[in-house]
C-alpha positions as CSV (number, residue, x, y, z in Angstrom):
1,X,-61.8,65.3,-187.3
2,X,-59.1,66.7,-185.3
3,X,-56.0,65.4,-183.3
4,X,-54.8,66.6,-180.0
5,X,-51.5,66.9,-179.3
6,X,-49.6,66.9,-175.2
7,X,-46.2,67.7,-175.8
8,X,-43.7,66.3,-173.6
9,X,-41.5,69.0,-171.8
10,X,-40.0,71.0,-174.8
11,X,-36.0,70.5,-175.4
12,X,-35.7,68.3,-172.7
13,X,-34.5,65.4,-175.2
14,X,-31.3,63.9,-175.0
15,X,-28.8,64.0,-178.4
16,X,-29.5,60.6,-179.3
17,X,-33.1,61.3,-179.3
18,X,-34.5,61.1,-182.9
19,X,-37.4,59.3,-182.8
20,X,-41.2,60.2,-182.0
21,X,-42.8,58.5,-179.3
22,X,-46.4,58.5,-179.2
23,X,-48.8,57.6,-176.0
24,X,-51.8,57.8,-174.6
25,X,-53.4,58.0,-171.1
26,X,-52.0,61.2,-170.0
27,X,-49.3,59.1,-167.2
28,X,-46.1,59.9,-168.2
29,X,-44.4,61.2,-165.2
30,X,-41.4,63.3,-164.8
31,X,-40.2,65.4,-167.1
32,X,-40.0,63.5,-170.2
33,X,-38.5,65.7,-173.0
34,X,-39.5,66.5,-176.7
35,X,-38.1,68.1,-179.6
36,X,-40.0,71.0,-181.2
37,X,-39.7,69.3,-184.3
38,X,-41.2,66.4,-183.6
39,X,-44.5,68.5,-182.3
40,X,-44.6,69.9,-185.6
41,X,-44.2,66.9,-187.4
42,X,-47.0,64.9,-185.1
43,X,-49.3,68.1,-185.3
44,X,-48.9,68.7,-189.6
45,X,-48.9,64.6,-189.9
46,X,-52.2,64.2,-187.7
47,X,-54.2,66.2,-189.3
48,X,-53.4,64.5,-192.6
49,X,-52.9,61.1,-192.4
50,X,-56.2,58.9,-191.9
51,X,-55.1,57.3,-189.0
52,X,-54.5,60.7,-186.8
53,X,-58.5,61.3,-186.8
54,X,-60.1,61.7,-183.4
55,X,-56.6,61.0,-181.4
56,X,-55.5,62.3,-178.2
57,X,-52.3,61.3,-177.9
58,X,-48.7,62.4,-175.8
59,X,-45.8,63.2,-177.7
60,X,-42.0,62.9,-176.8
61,X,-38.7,62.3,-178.1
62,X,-36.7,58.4,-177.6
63,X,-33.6,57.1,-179.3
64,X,-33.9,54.9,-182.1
65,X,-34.4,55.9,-186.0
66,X,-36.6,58.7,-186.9
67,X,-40.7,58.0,-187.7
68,X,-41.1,57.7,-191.9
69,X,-44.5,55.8,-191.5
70,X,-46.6,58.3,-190.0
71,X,-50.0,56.1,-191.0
72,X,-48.5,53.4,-189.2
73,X,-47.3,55.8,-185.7
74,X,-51.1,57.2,-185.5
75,X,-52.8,53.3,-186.2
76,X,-51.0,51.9,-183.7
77,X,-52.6,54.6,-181.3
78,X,-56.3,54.2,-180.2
79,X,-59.3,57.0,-181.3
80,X,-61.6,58.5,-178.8
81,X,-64.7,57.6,-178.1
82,X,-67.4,59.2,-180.1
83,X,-68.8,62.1,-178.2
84,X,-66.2,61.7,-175.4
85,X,-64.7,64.5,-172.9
86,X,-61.8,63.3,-172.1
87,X,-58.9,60.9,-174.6
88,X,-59.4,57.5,-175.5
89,X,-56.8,56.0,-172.0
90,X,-57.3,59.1,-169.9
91,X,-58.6,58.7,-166.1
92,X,-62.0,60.3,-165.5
93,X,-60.7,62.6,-162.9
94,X,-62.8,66.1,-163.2
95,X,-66.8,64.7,-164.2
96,X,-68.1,66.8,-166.1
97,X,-70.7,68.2,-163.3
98,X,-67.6,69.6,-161.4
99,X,-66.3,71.8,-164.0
100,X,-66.9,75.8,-164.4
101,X,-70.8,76.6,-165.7
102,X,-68.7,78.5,-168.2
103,X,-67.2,75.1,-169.2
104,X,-70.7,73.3,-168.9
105,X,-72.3,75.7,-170.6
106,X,-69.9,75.8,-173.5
107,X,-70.1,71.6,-174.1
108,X,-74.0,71.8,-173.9
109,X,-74.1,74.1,-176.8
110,X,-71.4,72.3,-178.8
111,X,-73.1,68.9,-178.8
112,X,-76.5,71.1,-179.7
């Protein structure tokens, strides 16, 4: 299992914003900010709640009250495919046969 993290742009949030935002699909543009906290929180709370398996999910800072259901933030986000390259929402934009032989290489001798 694992969960991958994207930070926002780090202590770009605004006072008022206490409240982790999760996404997915890598198309957040601008410079959407996150508190450091809340990466620590999403990165120690992904790897041990259930529902944080096999995510790849965006992380930033909002207003509203802060997360106390972190089962419920990571079910309400969608797991990758099994086997996939890329997260669950993101655009197929570098195929696999245009990356580095380095990078080939390496993903041929993790999947054996």
């Amino acid at each position: 299992p694992y969960t991958i993290v994207r930070p926002g742009w780090f202590d770009y949030q605004g006072p008022g914003d206490r409240r982790i935002d999760l996404r997915q699909g890598d198309t957040v543009t601008g410079r959407p900010g996150v508190d450091r906290r809340h990466i620590a929180q999403v990165l120690l709370e992904g790897a041990a709640v259930p529902s944080g398996a096999r995510r790849t999910v965006e992380v930033f800072s909002t207003t509203g009250a802060p997360v106390t259901d972190f089962e419920a933030l990571f079910a309400a986000t969608r797991a990758d495919g099994p086997g996939a390259l890329d997260g669950v929402l993101d655009a197929n934009n570098v195929p696999l046969t245009d990356e580095p032989a380095s990078v080939q290489a390496d993903i041929a001798r993790l999947r054996g």
